[in-house]
C-alpha positions in Angstrom: 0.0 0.0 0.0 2.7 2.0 0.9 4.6 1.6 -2.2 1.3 2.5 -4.8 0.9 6.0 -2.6 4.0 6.8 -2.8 4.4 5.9 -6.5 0.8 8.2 -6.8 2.6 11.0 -5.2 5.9 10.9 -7.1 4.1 10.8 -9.9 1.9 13.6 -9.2 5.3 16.0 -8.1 6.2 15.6 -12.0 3.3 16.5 -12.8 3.7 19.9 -11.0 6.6 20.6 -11.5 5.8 20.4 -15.7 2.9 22.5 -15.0 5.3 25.0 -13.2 7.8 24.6 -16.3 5.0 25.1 -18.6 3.7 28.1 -16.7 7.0 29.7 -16.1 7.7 29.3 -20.4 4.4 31.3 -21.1 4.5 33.4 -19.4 7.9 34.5 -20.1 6.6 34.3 -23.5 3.6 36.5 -22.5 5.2 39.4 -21.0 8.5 39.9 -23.7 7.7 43.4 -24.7 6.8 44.4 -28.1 8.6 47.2 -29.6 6.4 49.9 -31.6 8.1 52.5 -33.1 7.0 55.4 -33.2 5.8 57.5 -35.8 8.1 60.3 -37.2 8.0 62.2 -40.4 11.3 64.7 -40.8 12.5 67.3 -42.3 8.7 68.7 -42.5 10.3 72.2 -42.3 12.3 72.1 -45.5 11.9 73.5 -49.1 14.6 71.5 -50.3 16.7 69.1 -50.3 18.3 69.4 -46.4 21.7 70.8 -46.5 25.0 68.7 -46.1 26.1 68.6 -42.6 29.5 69.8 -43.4 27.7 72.8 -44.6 27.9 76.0 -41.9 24.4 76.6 -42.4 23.7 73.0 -40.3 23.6 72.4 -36.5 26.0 69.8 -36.8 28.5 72.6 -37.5 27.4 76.2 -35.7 26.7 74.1 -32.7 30.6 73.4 -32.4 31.3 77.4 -32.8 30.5 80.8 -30.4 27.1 81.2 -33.4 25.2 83.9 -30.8 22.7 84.7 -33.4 21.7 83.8 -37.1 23.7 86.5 -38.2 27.1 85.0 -37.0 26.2 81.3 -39.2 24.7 83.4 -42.7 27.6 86.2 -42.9 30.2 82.4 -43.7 27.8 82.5 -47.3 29.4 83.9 -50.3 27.7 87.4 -50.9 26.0 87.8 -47.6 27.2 91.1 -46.1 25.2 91.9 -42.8 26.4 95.4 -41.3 26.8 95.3 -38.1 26.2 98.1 -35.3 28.7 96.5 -32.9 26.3 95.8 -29.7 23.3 92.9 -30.6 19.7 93.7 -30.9 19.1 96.3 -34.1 17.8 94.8 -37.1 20.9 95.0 -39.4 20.6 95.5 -42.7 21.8 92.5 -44.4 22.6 92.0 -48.5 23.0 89.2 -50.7 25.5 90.4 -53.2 24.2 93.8 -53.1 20.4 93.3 -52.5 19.0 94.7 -50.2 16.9 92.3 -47.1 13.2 94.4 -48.5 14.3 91.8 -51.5 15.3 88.6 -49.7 12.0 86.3 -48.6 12.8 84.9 -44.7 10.7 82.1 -43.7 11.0 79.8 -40.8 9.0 76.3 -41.6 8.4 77.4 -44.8 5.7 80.5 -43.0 6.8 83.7 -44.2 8.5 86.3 -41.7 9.1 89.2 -43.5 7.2 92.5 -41.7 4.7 93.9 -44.0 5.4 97.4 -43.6 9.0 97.1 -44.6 9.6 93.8 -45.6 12.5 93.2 -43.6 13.0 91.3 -40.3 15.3 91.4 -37.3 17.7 88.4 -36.9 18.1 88.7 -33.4 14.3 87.6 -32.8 14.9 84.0 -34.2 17.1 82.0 -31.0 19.7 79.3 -32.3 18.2 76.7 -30.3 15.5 76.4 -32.3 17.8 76.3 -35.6 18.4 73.0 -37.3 19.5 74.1 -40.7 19.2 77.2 -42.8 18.6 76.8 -46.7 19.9 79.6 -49.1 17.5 79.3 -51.9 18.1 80.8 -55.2 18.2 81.2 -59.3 15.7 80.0 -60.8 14.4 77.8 -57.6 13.6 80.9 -55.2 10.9 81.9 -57.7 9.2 78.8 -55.7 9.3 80.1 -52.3 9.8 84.0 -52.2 7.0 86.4 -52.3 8.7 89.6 -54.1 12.2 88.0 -53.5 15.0 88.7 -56.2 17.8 88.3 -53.6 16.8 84.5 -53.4 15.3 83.1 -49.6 16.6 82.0 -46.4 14.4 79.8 -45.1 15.0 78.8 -41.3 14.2 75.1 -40.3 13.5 74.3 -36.7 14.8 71.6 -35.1 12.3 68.5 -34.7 11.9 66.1 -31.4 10.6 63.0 -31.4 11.1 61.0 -28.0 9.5 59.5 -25.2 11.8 60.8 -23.0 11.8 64.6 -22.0 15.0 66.5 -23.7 16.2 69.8 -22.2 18.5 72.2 -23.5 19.9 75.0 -21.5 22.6 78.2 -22.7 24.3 80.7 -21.5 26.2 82.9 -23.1 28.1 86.1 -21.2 30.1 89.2 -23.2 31.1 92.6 -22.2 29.0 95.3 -21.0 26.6 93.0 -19.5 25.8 91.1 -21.9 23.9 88.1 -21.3 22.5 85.6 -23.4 19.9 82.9 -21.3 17.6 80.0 -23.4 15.8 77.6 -21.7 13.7 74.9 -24.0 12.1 71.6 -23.1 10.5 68.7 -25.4 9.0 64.9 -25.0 6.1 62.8 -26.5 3.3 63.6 -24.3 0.9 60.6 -26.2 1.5 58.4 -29.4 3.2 60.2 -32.0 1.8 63.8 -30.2 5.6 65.8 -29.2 4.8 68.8 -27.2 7.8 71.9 -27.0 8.4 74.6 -25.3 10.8 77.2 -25.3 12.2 80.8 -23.6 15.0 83.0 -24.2 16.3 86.1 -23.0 19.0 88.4 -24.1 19.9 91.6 -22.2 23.3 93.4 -22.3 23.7 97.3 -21.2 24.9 98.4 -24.0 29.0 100.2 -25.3 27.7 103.2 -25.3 25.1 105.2 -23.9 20.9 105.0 -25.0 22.1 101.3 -26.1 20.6 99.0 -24.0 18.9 96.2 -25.0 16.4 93.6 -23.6 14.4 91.2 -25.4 12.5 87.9 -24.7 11.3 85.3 -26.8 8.7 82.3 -26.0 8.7 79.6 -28.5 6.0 76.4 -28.5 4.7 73.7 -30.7 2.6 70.8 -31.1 3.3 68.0 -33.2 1.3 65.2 -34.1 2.3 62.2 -35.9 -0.7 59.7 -36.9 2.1 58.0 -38.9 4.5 58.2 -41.0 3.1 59.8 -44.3 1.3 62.8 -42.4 2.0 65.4 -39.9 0.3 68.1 -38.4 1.6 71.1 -36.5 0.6 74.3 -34.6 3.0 76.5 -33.0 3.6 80.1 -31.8 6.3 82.0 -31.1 6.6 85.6 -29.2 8.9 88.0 -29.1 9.5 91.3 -27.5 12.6 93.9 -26.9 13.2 97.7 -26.1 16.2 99.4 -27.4 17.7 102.5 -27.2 18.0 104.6 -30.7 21.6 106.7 -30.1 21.5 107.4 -33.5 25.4 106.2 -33.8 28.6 108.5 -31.9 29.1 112.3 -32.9 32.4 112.4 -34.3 32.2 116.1 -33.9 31.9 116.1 -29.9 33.6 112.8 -29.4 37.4 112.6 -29.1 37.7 109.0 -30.0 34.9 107.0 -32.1 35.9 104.0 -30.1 36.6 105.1 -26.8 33.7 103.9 -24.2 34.4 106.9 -22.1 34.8 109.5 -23.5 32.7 109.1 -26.9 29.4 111.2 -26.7 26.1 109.8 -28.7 23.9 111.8 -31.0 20.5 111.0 -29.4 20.4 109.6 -25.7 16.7 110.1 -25.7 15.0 107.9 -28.0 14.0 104.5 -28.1 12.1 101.6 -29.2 9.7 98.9 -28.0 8.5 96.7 -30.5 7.2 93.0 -30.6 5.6 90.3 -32.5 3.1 87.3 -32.7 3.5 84.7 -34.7 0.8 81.6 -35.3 1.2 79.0 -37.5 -0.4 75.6 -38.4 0.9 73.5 -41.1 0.5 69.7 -42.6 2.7 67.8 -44.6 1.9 64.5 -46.2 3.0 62.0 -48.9 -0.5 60.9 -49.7 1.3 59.3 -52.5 3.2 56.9 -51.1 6.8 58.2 -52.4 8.4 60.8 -49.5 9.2 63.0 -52.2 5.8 63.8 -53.0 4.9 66.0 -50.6 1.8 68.0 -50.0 2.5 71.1 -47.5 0.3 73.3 -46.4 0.4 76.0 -43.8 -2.1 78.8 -42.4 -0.3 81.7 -40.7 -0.9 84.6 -39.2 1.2 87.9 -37.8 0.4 90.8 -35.2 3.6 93.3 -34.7 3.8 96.8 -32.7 6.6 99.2 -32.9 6.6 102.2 -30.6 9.0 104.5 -31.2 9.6 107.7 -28.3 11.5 110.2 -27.5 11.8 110.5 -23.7 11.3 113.6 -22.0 13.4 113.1 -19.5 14.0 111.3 -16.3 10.6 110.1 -15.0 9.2 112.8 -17.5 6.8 111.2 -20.1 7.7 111.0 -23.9 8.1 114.2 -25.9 7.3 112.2 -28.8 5.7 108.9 -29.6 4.3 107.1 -32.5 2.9 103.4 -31.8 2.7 101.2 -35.3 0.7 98.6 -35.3 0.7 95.7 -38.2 -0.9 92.6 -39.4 -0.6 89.5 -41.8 -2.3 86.3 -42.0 -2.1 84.2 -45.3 -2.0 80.7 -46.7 0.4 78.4 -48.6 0.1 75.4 -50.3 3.2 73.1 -52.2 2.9 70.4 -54.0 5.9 68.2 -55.0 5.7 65.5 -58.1 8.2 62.5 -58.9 8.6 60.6 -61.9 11.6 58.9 -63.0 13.4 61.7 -64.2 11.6 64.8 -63.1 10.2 66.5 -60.5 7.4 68.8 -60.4 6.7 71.8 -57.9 3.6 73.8 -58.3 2.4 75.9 -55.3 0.3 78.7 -54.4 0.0 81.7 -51.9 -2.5 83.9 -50.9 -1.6 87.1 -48.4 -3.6 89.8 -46.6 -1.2 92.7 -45.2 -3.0 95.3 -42.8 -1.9 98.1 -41.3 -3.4 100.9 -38.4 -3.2 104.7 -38.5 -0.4 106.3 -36.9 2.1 109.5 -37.0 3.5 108.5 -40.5 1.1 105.7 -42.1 -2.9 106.1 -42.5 -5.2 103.1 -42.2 -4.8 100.6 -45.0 -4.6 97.3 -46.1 -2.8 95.2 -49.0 -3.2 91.8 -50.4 -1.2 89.9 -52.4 -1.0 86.4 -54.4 0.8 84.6 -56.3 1.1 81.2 -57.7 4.3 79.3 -59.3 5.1 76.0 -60.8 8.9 75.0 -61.4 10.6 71.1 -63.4 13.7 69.5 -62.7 14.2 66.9 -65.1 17.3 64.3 -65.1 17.5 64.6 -69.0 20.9 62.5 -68.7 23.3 60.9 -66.2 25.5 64.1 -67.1 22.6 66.6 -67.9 20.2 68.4 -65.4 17.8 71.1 -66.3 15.3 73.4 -64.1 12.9 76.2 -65.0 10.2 77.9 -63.1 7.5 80.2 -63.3 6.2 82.5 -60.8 3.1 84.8 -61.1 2.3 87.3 -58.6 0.0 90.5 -57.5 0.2 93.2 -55.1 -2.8 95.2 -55.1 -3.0 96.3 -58.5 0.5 95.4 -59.4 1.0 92.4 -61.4 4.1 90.9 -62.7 5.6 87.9 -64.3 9.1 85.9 -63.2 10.6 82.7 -65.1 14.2 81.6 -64.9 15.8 78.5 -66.1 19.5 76.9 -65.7 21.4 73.5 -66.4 23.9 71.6 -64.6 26.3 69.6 -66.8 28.9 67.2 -64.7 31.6 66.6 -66.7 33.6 63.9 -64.4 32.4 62.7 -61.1 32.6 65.3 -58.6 33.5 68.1 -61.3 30.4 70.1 -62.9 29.5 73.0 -64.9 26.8 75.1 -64.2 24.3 78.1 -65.6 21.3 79.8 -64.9 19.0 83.1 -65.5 16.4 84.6 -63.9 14.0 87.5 -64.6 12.3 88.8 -61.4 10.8 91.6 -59.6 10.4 93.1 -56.1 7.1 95.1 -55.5 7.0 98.4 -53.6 7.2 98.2 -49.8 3.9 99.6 -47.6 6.4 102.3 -46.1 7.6 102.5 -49.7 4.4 103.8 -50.9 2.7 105.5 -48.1 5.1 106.5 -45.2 4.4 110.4 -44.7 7.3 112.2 -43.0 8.5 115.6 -42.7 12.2 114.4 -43.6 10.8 112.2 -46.3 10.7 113.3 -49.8 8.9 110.9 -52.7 10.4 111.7 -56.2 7.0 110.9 -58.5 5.0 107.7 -58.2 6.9 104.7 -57.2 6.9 101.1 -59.7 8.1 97.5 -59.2 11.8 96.6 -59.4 12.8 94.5 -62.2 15.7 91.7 -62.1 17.7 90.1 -64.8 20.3 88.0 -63.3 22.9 85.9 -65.0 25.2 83.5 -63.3 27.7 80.7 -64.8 30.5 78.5 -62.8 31.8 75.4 -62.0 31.7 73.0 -58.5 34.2 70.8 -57.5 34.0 68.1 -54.8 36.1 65.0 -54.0 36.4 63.3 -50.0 38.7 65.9 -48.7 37.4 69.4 -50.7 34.7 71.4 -52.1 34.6 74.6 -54.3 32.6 77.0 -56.1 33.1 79.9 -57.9 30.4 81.7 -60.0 30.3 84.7 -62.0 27.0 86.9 -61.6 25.4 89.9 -63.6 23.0 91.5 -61.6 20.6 94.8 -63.7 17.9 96.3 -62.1 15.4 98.2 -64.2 13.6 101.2 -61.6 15.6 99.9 -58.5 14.1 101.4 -55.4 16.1 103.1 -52.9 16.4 105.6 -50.0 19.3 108.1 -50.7 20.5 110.8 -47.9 20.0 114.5 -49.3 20.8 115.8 -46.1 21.6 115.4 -42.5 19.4 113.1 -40.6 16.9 115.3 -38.9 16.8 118.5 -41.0 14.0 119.3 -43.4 14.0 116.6 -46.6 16.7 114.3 -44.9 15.9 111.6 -47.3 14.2 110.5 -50.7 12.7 107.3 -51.8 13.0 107.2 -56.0 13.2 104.6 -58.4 16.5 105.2 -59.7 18.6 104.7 -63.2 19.3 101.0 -63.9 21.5 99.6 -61.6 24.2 97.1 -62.7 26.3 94.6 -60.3 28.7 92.0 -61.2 31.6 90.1 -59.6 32.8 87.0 -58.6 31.2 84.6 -55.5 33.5 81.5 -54.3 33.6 79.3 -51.5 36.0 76.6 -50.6 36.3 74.0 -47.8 39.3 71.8 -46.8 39.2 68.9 -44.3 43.3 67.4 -43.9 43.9 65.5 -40.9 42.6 66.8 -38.2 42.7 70.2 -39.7 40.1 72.0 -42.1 40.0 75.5 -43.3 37.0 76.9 -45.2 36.3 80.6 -46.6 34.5 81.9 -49.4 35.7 85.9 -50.8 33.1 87.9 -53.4 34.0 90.4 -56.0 31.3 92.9 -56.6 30.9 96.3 -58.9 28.2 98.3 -58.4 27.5 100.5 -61.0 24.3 103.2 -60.9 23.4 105.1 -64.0 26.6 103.5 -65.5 29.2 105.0 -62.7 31.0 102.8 -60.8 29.9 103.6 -57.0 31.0 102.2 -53.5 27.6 101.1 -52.0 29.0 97.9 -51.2 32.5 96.6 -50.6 34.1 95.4 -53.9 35.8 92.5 -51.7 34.5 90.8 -48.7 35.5 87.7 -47.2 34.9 85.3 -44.3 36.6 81.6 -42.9 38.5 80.1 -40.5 41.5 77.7 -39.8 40.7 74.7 -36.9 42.1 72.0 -35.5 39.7 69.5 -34.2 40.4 66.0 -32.3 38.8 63.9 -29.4 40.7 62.7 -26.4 40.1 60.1 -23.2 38.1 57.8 -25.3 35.8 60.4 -27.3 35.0 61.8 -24.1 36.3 65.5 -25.0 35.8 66.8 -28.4 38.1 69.9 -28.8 37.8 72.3 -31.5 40.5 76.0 -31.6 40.0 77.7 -34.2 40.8 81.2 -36.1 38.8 82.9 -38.0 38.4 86.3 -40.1 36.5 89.2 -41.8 37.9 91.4 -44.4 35.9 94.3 -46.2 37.3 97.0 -48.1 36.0 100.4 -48.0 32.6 101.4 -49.3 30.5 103.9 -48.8 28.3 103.1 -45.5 24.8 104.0 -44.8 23.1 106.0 -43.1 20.6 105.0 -40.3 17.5 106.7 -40.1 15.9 105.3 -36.6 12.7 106.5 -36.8 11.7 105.1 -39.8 14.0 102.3 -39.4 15.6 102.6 -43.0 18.8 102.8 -44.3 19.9 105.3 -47.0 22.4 105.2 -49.4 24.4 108.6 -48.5 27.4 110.2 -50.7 30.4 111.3 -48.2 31.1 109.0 -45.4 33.5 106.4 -46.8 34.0 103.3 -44.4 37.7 102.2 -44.2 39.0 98.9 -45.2 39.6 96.1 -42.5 40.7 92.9 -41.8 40.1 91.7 -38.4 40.5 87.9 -36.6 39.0 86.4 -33.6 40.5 83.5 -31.8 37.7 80.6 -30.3 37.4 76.9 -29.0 34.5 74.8 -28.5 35.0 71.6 -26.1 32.3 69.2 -26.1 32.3 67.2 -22.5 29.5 64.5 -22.5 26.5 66.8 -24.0 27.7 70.0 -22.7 29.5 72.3 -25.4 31.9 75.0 -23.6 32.8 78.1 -26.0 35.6 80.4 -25.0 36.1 83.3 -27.7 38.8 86.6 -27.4 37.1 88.8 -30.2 39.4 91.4 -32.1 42.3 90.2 -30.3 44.6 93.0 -32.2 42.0 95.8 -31.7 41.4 96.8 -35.3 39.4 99.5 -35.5 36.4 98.5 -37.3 33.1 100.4 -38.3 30.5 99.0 -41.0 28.0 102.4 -40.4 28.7 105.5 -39.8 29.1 106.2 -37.0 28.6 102.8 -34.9 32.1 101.2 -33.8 32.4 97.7 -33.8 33.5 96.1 -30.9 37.4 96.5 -29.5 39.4 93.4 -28.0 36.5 91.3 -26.1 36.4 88.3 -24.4 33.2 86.0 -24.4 32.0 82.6 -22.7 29.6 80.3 -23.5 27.8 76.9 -22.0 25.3 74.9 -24.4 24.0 71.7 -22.5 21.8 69.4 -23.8 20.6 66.3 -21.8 17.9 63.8 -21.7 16.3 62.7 -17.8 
């Protein structure tokens, strides 16, 4: 008896103990996590194909130098001449080889920028950390993008987050006279393909000189939703607003030294400016096609921006004098991108409603413009490639007509030839047409610009080194600009005209060399300005930007170090004048700007995620002055911290 129960229970232990073997299999089996991923479309901010990241327009590279503002990563582009008013916050006029920024399209996401009272925008008010790449757009292809943009478009893409963990990103930045440079910004998944962001910046400093203080802040947020990856939809909006003081530049007549801190003495230590801006935007993109480069992109946006501009009476006096501006755009844009084999097809269209409110110089008005374009790139060979585009376009009841087309031939790998002409126009501004001023003076009734731009050259690239160099022909037909007839202040200071055709031509080149653990890159543009057939020195006939560095990780890749030298040369040109309160820039006939050549000395080290920036500005003091009369910074040293970390 004993034996049978105790063969029962042995046999009944085994039992268990393959039901506990069984158990323990499944439900391993039942618990092994499933990975999902999660859905991501990128690049929906681009108009292009996204740029290199060897290019200095990329994050990859201004993230590893002292970049402080968008200014500091465009000025490395052949043609691009920004003048500077040595302490941050002024919109600076910027160029692109002697255009003017009223003709250069700036959009961020593809959503226009531009201000619609002047069509220009202030660099300072778009923060780096928000920067993933900036495309240069143009030829033939800008006719695409750019509402009433011969100088070509710089579209600004933002950087894109897509992760269930939170990312944070802090900088600090700290340069003489105060100045301080703080960004906060903070993104994660907050559901299923839904990436919430947040952003704040401020940047104060206290100015070189007296009545030029500055202090601005910026907020910055999106949404982002994901359903999967052939569709995304996005809403964001971004805020931004400074006061700055309007010194009107240092009287060389009551100043012993331009560049002496002390004891120069400022035109205007009374007036000043407090202006801001709203922007909202909601965009999609989608490849309802099933191909990624078929995209369908969409975006509704819309604008609010104040400028106040006062002359204070005085300590704890009220203004003498003040004029409050108030401006508005919304508007809609649509792109639609075709591929076959060997073609691609862009057509698009924009509509655009510009307003504007009564005050001191402008009455009540509004404007609208639209436009629609279409653009082919065909493959017509494995050593031919051909593109033409169309653009029409209306401002009020202005109407005009673009086209441009160009070929890229590639003779050997890596070596190619290339051509292209473009026929474009820039329409009157709103301050152009209607701005009322007692030191304003309108020569007749104002008409469109009109472009006829030819450039040929060659590129070169191998594994080690890239270059360009193109030769450009630039004639305007009516070109609109402000000229000084007198001093600033006095009776008829300045006068808006279309002027006698307007001729520039040069060379552009750019050049980047990677040896070792070395690379050196620079580009240098040749330009003659000619106006009524007269050579004239409105912009430097040479300018040029680059650097030498030495970059190399040590202790296992823990430290990435990068010293570098760079410079600026610019010969001497004839600088222009700043007129404050209506926030233009004339062309003026006297004041010649002396030729420079300055260096700066700067390394980057990257420990873990933190990147530490050390820079001694104008080591050798050159004196330096790109308007008259605002000296650029002497010998300066600055400090940076930009920390990125996940957790």
């Amino acid at each position: 008896m004993s034996v049978v129960l105790f063969a029962a229970f042995s046999t009944l232990a085994a039992q268990d103990q393959n039901l506990q073997d069984t158990l323990r299999i499944q439900t391993a089996d039942s618990l092994k996590p499933v990975l999902r991923r999660q859905p991501f479309m990128p690049d929906i901010g681009t108009f292009s194909v996204p740029s290199d990241t060897m290019s200095p327009l990329h994050r990859n590279q201004f993230q590893h130098s002292d970049a402080l503002y968008a200014g500091d990563v465009l000025r490395q582009v052949p043609g691009v001449l920004i003048r500077e008013f040595g302490g941050p916050g002024q919109a600076e006029p910027l160029s692109i080889a002697g255009v003017a920024n009223n003709g250069i399209s700036l959009a961020l996401d593809g959503r226009p920028l531009n201000d619609p009272v002047r069509h220009g925008y202030n660099l300072y008010d778009i923060p780096m950390e928000y920067v993933e790449q900036i495309e240069r757009i143009d030829g033939p292809r800008s006719l695409l993008y750019g509402a009433s943009a011969p100088g070509g478009v710089l579209n600004i893409v933002s950087r894109q987050y897509n992760s269930n963990h939170p990312r944070t990103k802090l900088r600090f930045f700290q340069g003489a006279f105060e100045h301080i440079l703080t960004d906060g910004m903070f993104a994660q998944n907050v559901s299923r393909g839904l990436n919430a962001l947040v952003g704040i910046q401020r940047h104060v400093t206290d100015g070189r000189f007296t009545n030029t203080a500055y202090d601005s802040w910026n907020v910055r947020t999106r949404l982002r939703y994901d359903p999967s990856d052939q569709l995304s939809a996005w809403i964001s909006e971004g805020y931004t607003k400074s006061t700055i003081g309007l010194n009107s530049g240092v009287d060389p007549g009551r100043s012993p030294s331009l560049y002496d801190d002390l004891t120069a003495v400022v035109k205007d230590d009374r007036s000043y400016q407090i202006s801001s801006r709203h922007d909202l935007t909601i965009g999609f993109v989608g490849t309802f096609l099933g191909d990624s480069t078929t995209r369908t992109n969409a975006i509704l946006y819309y604008s609010a921006l104040e400028r106040e501009y006062s002359v204070g009476g005085g300590p704890g006096a009220p203004p003498q004098f003040s004029d409050l501006q108030e401006s508005s755009y919304w508007g809609f844009r649509l792109n639609q991108n075709l591929r076959w084999s060997i073609a691609t097809l862009v057509v698009g269209a924009q509509v655009e409603q510009r307003s504007f409110n009564q005050s001191h110089f402008l009455p009540t008005g509004n404007e609208q413009y639209s436009s629609a374009n279409a653009g082919v790139t065909a493959d017509l060979t494995e050593w031919l490639h051909g593109n033409i585009s169309l653009r029409w376009e209306k401002q009020g009841a202005i109407a005009a007509q673009s086209w441009g087309a160009g070929f890229e031939l590639n003779i050997v790998p890596g070596f190619s030839l290339i051509s292209q002409y473009t026929a474009s126009n820039r329409f009157p501004t709103i301050q152009e047409l209607f701005w009322t001023d007692s030191i304003l003076k309108r020569s007749g009734n104002l008409s469109e610009e009109h472009h006829r731009v030819t450039e040929a050259g060659l590129r070169a690239q191998s594994d080690q080194a890239e270059m360009s160099l193109v030769g450009f022909r630039r004639v305007v037909d009516n070109a609109l600009t402000f000229s000084q007839i007198a001093t600033p202040g006095e009776a008829r200071s300045v006068e808006i005209a279309n002027s006698p055709s307007v001729e520039i031509s040069g060379l552009k080149g750019e050049a980047r060399l990677r040896l070792w653990k070395f690379s050196a890159e620079g580009n240098l543009t040749y330009a003659n300005y000619k106006s009524g057939g007269r050579s004239v020195l409105q912009i430097p006939r040479l300018s040029s930007t680059g650097e030498f560095s030495f970059s190399d990780s040590f202790f296992n890749d823990e430290l990435d170090l990068k010293v570098a030298i760079r410079w600026k040369a610019v010969t001497s040109h004839l600088g222009l004048q700043f007129v404050p309160r209506m926030m233009v820039f004339a062309q003026q006939p006297r004041l010649e700007m002396p030729a420079f050549t300055t260096v700066d000395l700067y390394c980057v080290a990257r420990i873990g995620n933190a990147y530490l920036a050390l820079t001694l500005e104008n080591p050798l003091n050159t004196k330096i002055m790109l308007l008259p009369y605002y000296p650029l910074m002497n010998r300066n040293l600055k400090l940076g911290v930009n920390w990125e970390f996940t957790d």
